[in-house]
C-alpha positions as CSV (number, residue, x, y, z in Angstrom):
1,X,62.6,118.6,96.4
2,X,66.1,118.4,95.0
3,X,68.4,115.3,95.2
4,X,71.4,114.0,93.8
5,X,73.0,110.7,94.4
6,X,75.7,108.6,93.2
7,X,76.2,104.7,93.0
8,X,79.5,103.3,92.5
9,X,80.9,99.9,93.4
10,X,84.6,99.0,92.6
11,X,88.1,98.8,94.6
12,X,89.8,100.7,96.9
13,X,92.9,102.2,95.0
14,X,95.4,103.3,98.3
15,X,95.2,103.0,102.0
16,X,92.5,105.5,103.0
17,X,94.0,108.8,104.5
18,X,91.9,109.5,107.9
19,X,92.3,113.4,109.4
20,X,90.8,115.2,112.0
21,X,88.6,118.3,111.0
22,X,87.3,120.2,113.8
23,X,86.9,117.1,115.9
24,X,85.5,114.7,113.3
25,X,86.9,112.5,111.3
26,X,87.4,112.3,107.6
27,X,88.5,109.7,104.9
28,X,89.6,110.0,101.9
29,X,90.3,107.5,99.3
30,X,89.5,106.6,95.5
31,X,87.6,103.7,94.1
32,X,88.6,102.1,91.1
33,X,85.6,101.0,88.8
34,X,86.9,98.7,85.8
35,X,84.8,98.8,82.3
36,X,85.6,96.4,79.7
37,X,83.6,95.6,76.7
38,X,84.5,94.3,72.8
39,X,84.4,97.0,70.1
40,X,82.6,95.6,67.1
41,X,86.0,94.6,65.6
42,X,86.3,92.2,68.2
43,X,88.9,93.9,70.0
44,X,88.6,93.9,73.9
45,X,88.9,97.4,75.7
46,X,89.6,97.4,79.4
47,X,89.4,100.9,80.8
48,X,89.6,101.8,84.7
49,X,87.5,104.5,86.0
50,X,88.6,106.5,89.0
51,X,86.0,108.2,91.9
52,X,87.3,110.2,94.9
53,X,85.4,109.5,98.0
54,X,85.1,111.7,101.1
55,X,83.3,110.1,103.7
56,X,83.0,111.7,107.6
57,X,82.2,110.4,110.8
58,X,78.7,111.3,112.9
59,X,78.8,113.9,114.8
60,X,79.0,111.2,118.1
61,X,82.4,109.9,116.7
62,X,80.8,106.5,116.1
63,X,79.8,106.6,113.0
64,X,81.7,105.1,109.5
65,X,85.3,106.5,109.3
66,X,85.6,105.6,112.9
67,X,83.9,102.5,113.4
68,X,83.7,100.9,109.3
69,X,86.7,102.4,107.6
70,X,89.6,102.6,109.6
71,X,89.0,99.1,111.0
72,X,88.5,97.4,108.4
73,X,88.7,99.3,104.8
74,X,91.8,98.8,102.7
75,X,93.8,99.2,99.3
76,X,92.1,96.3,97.2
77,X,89.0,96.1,99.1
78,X,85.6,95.9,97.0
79,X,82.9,98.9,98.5
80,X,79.7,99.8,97.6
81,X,79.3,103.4,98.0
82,X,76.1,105.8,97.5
83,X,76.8,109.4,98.4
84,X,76.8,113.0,97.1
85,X,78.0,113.9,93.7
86,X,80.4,117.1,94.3
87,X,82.0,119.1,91.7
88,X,84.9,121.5,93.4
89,X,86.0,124.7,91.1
90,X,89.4,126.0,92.1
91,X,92.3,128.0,89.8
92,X,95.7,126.6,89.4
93,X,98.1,128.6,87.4
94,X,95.6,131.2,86.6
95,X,93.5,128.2,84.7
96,X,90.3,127.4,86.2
97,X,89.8,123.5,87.4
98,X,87.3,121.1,88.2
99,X,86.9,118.1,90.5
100,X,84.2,115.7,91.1
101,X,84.3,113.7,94.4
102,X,81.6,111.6,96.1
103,X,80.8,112.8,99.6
104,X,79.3,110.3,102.4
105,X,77.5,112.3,105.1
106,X,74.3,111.9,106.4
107,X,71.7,109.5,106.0
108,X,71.7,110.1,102.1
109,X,74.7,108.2,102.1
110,X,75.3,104.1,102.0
111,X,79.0,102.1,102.8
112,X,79.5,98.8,102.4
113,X,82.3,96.5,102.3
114,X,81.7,93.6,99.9
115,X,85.3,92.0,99.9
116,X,88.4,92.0,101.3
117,X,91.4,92.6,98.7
118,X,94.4,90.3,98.4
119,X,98.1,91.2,98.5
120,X,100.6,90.8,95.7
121,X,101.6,87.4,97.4
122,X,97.9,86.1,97.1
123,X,97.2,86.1,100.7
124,X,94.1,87.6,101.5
125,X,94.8,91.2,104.0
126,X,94.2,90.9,107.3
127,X,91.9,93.0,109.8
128,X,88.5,92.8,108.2
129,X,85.7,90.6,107.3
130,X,85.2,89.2,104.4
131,X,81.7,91.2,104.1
132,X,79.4,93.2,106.4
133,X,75.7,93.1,105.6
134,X,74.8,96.3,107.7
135,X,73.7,99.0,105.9
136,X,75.6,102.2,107.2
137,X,73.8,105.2,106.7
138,X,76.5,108.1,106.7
């Protein structure tokens, strides 16, 4: 048996972009993950770490993008997200490139929302619940 999973918990960076591929949909958005520790000097490092998610719906167009992320995911919100490591190999100006991406599909994959984020005025965002317990395999 081969597997291969991913586990990253962190913020929402932008307003996730939804599309239609062949009748399905499909979000995409990145997760900020934020690592800070003190060197031995004592000096603090704060470094943000950035993950590309692509989650799609269920083939019965009820499944996360369509009934979890476009209602209620957002720029600032905290997820939890488990999902397929993917590393994309493409050429740009005849140098050859790689991506890494998590991909949610299937029952493989876990979303959750563990937070709503707050806007630059301090008032939380509207449209969401504060949490959802459910665990939504996708």
């Amino acid at each position: 048996m081969n597997f291969a999973q991913i586990t990253i918990s962190g913020n929402i960076g932008s307003e996730p972009e939804v599309r239609d591929v062949n009748g399905t949909k499909v979000a995409n958005f990145s997760v900020a993950v934020n690592e800070g520790y003190t060197t031995k000097s004592g000096e603090k490092v704060e470094k943000t770490h950035w993950y590309r998610v692509e989650a799609w719906d269920g083939s019965n167009g009820k499944g996360l993008v369509s009934n979890v992320i476009e209602k209620y995911a957002a720029k600032g919100t905290t997820v939890f997200v488990q999902g397929f490591p993917i590393i994309e190999e493409y050429e740009k100006d005849g140098q050859k490139q790689r991506s890494f991406k998590v991909k949610l599909a299937g029952a493989g994959s876990t979303f959750r929302l563990a937070s709503k984020g707050t806007s630059t005025e301090g008032a939380p965002q509207t449209g969401s619940p504060s949490t959802v317990d459910d665990d939504i395999p996708f």
